[in-house]
N, CA, C and O atoms as a GROMACS GRO file, in nm:
protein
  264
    1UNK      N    1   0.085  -0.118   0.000
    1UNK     CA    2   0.000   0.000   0.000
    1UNK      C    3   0.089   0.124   0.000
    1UNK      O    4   0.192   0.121   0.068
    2UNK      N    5   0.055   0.249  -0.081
    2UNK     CA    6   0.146   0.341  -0.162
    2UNK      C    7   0.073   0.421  -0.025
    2UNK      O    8  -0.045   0.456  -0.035
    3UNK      N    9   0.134   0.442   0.075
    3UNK     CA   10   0.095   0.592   0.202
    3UNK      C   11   0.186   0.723   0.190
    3UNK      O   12   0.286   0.725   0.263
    4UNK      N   13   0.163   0.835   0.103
    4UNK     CA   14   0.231   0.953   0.069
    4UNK      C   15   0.371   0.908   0.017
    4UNK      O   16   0.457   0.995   0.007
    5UNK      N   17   0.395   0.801  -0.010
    5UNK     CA   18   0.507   0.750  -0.079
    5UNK      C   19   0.585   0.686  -0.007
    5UNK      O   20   0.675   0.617  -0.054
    6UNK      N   21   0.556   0.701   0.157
    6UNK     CA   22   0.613   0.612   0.235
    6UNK      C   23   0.649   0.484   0.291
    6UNK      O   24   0.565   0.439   0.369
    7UNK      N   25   0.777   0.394   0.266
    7UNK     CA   26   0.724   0.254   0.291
    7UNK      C   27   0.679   0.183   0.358
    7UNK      O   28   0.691   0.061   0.352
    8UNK      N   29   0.597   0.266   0.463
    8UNK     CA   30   0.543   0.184   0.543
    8UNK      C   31   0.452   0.315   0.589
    8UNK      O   32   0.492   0.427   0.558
    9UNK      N   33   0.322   0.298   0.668
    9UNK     CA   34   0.266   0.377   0.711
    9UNK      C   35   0.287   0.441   0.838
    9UNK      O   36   0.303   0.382   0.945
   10UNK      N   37   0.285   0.595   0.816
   10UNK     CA   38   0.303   0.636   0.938
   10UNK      C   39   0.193   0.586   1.072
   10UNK      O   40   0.233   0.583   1.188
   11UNK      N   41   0.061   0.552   1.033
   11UNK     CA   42  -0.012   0.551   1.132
   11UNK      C   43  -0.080   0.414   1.120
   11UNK      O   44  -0.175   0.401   1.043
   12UNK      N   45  -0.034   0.311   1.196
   12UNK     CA   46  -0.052   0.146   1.214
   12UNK      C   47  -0.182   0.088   1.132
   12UNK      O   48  -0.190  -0.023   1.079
   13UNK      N   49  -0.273   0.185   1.137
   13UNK     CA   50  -0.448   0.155   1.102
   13UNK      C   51  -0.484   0.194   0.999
   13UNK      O   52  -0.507   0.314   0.984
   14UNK      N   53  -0.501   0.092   0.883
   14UNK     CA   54  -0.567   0.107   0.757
   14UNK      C   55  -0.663   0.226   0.770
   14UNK      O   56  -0.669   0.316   0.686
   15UNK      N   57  -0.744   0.219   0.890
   15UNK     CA   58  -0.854   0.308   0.871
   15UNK      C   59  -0.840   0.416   1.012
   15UNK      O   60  -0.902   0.388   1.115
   16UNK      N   61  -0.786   0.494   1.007
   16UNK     CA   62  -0.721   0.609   1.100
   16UNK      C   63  -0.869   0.689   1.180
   16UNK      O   64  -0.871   0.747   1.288
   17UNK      N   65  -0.993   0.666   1.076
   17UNK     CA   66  -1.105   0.739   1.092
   17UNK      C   67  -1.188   0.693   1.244
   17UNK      O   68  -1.298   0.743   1.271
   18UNK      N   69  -1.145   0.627   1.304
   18UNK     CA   70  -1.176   0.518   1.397
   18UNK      C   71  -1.076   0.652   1.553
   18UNK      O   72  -1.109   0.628   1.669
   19UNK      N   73  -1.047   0.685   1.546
   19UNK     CA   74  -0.968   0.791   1.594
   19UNK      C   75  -0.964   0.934   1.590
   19UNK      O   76  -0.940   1.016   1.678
   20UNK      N   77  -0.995   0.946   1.459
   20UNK     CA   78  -0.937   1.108   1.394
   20UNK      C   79  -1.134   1.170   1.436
   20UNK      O   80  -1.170   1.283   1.470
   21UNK      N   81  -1.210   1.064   1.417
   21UNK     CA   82  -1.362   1.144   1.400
   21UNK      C   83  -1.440   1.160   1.557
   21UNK      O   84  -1.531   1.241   1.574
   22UNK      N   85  -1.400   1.091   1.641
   22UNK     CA   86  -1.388   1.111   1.779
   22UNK      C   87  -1.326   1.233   1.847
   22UNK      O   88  -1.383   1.308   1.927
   23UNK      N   89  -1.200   1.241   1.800
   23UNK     CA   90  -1.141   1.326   1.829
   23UNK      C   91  -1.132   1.471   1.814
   23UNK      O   92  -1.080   1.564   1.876
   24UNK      N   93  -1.222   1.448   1.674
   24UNK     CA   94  -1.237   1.595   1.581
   24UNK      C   95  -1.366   1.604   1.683
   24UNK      O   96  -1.336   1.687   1.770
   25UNK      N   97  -1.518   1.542   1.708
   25UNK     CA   98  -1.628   1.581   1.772
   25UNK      C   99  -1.588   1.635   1.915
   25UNK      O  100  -1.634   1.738   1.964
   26UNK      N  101  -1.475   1.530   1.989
   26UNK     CA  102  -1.460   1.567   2.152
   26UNK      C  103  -1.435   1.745   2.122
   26UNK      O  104  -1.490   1.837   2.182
   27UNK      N  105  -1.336   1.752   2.011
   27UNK     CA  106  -1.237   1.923   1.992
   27UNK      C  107  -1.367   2.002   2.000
   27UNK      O  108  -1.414   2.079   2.084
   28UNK      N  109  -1.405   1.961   1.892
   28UNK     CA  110  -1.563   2.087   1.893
   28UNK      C  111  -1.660   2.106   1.918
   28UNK      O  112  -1.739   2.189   1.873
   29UNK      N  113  -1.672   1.990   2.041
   29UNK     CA  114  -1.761   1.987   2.189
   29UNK      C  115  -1.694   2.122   2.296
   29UNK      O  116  -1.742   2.228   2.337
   30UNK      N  117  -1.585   2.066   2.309
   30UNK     CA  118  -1.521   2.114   2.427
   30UNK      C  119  -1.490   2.255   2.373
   30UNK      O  120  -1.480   2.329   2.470
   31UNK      N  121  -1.465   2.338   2.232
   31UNK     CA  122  -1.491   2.417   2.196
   31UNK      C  123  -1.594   2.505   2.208
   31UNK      O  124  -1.585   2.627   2.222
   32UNK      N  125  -1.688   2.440   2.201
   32UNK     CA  126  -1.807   2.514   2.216
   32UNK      C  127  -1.889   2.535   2.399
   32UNK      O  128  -1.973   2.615   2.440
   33UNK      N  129  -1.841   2.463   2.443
   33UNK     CA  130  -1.826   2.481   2.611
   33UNK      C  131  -1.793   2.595   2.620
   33UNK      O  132  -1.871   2.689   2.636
   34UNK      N  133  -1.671   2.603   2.610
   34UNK     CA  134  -1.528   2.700   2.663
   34UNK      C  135  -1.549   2.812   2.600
   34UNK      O  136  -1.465   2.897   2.632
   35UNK      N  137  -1.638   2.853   2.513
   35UNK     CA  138  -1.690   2.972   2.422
   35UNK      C  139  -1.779   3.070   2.535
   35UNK      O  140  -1.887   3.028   2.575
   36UNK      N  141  -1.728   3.200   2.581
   36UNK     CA  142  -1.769   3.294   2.646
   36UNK      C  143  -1.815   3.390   2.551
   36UNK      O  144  -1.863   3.495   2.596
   37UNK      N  145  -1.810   3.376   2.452
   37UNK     CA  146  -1.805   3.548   2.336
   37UNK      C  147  -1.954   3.534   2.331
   37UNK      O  148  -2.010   3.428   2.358
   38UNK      N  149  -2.035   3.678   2.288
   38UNK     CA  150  -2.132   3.717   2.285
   38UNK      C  151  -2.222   3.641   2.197
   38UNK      O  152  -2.333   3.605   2.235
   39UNK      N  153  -2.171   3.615   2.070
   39UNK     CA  154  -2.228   3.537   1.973
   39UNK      C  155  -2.231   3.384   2.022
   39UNK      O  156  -2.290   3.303   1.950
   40UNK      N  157  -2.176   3.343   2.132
   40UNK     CA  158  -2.175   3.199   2.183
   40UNK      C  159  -2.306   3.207   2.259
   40UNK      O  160  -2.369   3.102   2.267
   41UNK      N  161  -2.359   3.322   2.319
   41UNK     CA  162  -2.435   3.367   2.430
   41UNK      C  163  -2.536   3.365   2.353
   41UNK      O  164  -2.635   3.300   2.388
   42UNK      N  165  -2.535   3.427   2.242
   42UNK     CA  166  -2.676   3.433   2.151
   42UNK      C  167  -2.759   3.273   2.113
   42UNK      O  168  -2.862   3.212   2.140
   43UNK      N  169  -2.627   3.259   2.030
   43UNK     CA  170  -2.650   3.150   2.032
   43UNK      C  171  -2.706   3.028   2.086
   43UNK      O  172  -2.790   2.952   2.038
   44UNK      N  173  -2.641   3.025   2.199
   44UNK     CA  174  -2.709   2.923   2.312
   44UNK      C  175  -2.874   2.975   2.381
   44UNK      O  176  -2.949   2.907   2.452
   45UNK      N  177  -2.891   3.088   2.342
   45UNK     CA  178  -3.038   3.141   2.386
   45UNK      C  179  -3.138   3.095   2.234
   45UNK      O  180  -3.257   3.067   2.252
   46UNK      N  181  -3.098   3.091   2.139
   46UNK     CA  182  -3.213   3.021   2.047
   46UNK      C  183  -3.152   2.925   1.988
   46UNK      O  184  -3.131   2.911   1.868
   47UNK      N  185  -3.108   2.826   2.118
   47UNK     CA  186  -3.127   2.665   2.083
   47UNK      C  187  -3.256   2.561   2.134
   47UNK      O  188  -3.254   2.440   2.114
   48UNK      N  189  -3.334   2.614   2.182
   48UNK     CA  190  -3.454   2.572   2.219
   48UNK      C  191  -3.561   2.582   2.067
   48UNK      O  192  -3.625   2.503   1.998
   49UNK      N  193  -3.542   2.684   2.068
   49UNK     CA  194  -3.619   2.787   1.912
   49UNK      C  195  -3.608   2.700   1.841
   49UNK      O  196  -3.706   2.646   1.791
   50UNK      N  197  -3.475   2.658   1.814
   50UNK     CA  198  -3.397   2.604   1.680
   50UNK      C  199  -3.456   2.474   1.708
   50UNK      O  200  -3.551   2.440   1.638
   51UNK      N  201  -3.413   2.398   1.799
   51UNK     CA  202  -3.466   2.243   1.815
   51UNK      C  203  -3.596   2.229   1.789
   51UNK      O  204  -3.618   2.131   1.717
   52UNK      N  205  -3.709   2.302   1.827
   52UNK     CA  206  -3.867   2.260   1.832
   52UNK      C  207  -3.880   2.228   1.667
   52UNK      O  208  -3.903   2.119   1.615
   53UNK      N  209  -3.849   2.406   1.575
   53UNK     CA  210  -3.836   2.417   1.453
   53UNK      C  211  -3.776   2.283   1.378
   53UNK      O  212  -3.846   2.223   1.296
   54UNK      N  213  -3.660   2.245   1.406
   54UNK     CA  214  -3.592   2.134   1.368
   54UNK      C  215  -3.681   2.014   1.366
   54UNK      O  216  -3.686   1.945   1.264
   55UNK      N  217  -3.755   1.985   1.478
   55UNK     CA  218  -3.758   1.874   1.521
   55UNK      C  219  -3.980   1.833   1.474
   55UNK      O  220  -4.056   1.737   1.476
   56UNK      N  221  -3.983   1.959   1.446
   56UNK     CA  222  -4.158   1.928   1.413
   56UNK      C  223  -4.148   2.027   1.299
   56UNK      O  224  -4.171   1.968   1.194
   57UNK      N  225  -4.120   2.171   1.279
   57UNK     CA  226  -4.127   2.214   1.144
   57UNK      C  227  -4.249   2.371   1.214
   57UNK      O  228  -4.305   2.446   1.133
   58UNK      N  229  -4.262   2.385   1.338
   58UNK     CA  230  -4.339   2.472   1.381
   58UNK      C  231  -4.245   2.589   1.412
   58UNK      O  232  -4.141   2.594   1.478
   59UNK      N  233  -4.333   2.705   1.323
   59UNK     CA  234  -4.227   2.842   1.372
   59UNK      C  235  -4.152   2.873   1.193
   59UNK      O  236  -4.116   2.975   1.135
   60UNK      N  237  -4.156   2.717   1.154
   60UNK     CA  238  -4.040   2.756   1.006
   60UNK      C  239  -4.088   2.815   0.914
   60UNK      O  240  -4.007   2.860   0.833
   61UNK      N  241  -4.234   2.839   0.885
   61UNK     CA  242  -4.276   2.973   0.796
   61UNK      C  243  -4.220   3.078   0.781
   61UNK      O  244  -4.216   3.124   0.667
   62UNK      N  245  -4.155   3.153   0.897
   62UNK     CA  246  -4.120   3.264   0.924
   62UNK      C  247  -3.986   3.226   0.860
   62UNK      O  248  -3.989   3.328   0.791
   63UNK      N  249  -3.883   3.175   0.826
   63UNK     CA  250  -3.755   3.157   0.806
   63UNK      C  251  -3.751   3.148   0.674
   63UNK      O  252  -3.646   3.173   0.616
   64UNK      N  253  -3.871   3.109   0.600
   64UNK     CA  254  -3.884   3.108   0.443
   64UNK      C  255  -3.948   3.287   0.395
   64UNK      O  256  -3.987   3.309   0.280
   65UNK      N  257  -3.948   3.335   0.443
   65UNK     CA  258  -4.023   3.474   0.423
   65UNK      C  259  -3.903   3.557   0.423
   65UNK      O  260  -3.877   3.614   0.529
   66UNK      N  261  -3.822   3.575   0.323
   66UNK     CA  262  -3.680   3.617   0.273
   66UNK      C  263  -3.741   3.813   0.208
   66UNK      O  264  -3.660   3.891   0.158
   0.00000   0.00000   0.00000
């Protein structure tokens, strides 16, 4: 198996994704915790909004009215 031309692979596991996609969700969990800025603040105040909308489709009229 041809890995960036290397003869052997740097990283033991055919399939690295088993690692790398865990790791990428924990980062931008814990990112979004650790977020004090104003727009984090907003944010987190219409996630209720957002979920109902999401989750039944009530409220989403208004979001198509461009």
């Amino acid at each position: 198996m041809n890995v960036f031309g290397f003869a052997a692979p740097i990283f033991p596991y055919s399939s690295p994704t088993i690692f790398s996609m865990p790791l990428a969700f924990f980062t931008i969990w814990l990112v979004s915790i650790l977020d004090r800025s104003g727009r984090a603040a907003v944010d987190r105040a219409g996630y209720v909004a957002q979920r109902v909308r999401s989750e039944t489709g009530l409220g989403a009229e208004g979001a198509a009215a461009h």
